[in-house]
C-alpha positions as CSV (number, residue, x, y, z in Angstrom):
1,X,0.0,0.0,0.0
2,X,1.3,3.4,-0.8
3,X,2.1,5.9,2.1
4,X,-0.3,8.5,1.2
5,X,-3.1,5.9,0.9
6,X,-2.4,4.4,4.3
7,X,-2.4,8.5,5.9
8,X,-5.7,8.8,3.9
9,X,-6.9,5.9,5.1
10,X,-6.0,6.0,8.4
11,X,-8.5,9.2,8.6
12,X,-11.3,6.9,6.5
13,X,-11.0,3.5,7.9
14,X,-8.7,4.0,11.4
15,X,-9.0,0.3,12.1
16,X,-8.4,-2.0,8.6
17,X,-5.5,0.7,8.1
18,X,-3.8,-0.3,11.7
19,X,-4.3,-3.8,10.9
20,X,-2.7,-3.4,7.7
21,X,0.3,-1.2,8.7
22,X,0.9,-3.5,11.7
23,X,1.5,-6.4,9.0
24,X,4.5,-4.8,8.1
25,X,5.3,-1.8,10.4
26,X,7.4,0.8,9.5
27,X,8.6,3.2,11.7
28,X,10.7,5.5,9.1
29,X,6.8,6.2,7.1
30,X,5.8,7.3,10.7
31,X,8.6,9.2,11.3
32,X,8.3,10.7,7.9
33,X,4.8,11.7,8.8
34,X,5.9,13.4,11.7
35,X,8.4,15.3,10.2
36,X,6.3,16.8,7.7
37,X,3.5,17.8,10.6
38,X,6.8,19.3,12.2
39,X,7.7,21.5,9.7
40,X,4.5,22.4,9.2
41,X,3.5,23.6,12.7
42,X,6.6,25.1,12.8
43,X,6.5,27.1,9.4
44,X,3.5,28.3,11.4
45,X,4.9,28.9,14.7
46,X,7.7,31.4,12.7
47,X,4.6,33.1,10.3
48,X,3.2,34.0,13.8
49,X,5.8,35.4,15.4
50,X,7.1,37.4,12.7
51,X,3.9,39.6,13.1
52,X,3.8,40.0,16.6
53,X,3.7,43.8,17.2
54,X,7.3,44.4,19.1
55,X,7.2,47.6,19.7
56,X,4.5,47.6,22.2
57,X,7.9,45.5,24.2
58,X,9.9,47.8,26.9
59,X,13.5,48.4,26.5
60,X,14.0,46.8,29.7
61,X,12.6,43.1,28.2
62,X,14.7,44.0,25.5
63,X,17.9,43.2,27.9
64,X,17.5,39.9,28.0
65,X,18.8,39.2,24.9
66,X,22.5,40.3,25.1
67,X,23.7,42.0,22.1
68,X,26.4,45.3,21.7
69,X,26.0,47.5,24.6
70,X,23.3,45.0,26.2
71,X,20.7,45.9,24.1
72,X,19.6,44.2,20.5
73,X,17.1,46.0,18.2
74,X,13.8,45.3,17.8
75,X,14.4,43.5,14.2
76,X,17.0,41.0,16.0
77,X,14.4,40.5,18.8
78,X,11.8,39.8,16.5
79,X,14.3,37.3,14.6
80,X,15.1,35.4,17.8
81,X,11.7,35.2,18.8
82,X,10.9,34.0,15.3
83,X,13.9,30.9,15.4
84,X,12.7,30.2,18.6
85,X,9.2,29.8,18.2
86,X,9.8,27.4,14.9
87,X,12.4,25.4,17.1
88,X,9.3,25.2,19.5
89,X,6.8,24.1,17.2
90,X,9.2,21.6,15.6
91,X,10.0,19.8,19.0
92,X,6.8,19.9,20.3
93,X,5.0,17.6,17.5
94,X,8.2,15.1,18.1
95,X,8.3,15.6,22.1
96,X,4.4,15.0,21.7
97,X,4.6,11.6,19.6
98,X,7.6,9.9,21.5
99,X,5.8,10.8,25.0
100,X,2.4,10.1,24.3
101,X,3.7,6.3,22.5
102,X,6.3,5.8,25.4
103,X,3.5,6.4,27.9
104,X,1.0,4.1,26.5
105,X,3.4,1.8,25.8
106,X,4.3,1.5,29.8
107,X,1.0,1.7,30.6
108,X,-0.4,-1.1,28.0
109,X,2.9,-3.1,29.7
110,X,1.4,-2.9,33.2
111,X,-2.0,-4.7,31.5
112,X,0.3,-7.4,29.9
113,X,-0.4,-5.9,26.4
114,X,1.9,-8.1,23.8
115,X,2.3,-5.5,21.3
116,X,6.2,-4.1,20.5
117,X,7.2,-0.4,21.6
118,X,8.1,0.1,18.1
119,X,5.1,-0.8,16.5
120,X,3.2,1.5,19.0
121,X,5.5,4.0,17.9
122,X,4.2,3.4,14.6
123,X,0.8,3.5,14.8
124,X,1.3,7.0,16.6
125,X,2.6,8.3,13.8
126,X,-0.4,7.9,12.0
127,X,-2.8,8.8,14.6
128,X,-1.1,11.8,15.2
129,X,-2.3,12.7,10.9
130,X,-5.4,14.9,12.3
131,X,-2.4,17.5,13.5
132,X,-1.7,18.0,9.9
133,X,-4.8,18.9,8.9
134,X,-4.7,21.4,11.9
135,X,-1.2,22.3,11.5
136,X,-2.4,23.3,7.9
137,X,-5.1,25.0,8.8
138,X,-3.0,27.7,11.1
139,X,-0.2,27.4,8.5
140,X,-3.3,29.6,6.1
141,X,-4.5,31.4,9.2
142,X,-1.3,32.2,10.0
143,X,-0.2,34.6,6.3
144,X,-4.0,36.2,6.8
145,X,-3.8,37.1,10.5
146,X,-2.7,40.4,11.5
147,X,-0.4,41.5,14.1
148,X,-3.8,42.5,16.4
149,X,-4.8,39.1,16.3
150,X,-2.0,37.2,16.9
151,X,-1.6,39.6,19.7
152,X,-5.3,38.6,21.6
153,X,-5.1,37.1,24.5
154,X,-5.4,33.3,24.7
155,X,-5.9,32.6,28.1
156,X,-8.6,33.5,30.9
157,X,-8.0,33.6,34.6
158,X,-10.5,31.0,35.5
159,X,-9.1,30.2,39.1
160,X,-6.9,32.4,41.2
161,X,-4.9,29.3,42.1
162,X,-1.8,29.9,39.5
163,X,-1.1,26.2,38.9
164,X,-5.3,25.1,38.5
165,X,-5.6,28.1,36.1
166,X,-2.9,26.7,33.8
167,X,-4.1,23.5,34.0
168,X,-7.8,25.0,32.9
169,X,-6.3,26.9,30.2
170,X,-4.0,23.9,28.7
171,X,-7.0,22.1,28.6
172,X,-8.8,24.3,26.9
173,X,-6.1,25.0,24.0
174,X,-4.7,21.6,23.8
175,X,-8.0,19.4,23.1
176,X,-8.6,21.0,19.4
177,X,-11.1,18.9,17.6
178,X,-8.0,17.5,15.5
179,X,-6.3,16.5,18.9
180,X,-9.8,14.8,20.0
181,X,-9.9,13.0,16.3
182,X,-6.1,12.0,17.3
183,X,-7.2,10.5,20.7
184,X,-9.6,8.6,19.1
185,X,-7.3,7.1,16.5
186,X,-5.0,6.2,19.2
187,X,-7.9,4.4,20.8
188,X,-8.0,1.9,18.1
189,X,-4.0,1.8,17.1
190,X,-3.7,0.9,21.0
191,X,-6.5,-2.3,21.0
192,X,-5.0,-3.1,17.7
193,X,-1.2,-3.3,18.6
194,X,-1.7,-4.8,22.3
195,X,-4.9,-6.3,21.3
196,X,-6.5,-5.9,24.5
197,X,-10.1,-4.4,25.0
198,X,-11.8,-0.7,23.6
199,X,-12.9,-0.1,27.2
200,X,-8.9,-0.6,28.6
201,X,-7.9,1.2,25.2
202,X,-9.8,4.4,26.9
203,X,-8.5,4.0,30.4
204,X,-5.6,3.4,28.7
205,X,-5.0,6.9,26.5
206,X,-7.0,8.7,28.5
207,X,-4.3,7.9,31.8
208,X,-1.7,8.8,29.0
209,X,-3.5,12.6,28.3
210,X,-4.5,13.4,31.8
211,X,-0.4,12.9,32.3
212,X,0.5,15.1,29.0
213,X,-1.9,18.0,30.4
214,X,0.9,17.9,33.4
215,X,3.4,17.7,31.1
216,X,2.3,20.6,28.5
217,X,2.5,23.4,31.0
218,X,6.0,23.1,31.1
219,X,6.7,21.3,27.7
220,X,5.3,22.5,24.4
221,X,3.6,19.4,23.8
């Protein structure tokens, strides 16, 4: 089967799709897959920053980033923040993939699930295929948007406990409808690869995503 049919796939038949890929797994397709979502949220990430509005930024942030006499211009701030959001992006889809697999792999362990690490790995490749459809999506969003919007706040105060209200607020902005499609598809990769049941498959990712919450206030997951 051809890689693009089994990504299509994946999205059109989750389940004959995992069976097939898991007849001959291959983990550089996955990681292929990946890489491409990658660059794309990262492409993103850059288009984003490069129209954040730095002059509304005091001199005294502006110190932070050493440069001749202590200060940089706003052009080589706006650079910086530009590499350094791409960078962000990038890791983040891979930090994402190998965490969530390596989680549900030690979890599915714990069950007695037979299925290989690497073949998890996989399969998570392709489950993760809903981010590039979202990745694309802000990719567009992210030449039409103006400097204003990319500016709007993001986040609400919802509890005055610091730690809760990031939790709340992770929440919120991490389960897009394209993350809750990918949840689902790792649902059936999971029952597939470990062959165990959809109802320990659940417990199973949905353990794994409670801990990535935790994890993607501190990690750009």
């Amino acid at each position: 089967m051809s890689f693009i049919r089994q990504i299509l796939l994946c999205l059109k038949s989750p389940r004959s799709s995992f069976k097939s890929i898991l007849e001959k797994p291959s983990l550089s397709r996955a990681a292929a897959l990946i890489l491409v979502i990658a660059v794309v949220a990262a492409w993103a990430s850059y288009n984003y920053a490069a129209k954040l509005p730095l002059t509304i930024m005091p001199e005294r942030e502006r110190r932070l980033f050493p440069g001749a006499g202590g200060l940089v211009s706003l052009e080589q701030l706006r650079q910086t923040l530009m590499i350094s959001s791409a960078i962000t992006g990038l890791i983040g889809v891979f930090a994402s993939w190998s965490i969530s697999s390596a989680l549900i792999h030690a979890f599915s362990r714990v069950q007695r699930g037979k299925g290989s690490f690497r073949s998890m790995l996989t399969l998570a490749g392709y489950a993760l295929t809903p981010l590039l459809i979202q990745h694309l999506l802000r990719l567009i969003d992210s030449f039409i948007t103006t400097g204003d919007e990319v500016l709007r706040p993001t986040k609400i105060q919802i509890f005055t406990q610091p730690l809760l209200s990031a939790m709340a607020n992770t929440t919120i902005n991490y389960f897009s409808i394209f993350r809750l499609w990918s949840i689902a598809l790792f649902v059936i990769a999971l029952s597939e690869n470990y062959k165990i049941s959809t109802v320990r498959s659940v417990v199973t990712v949905a353990a794994t995503y409670i801990l990535m919450i935790f994890l993607s206030i501190f990690l750009p997951l």
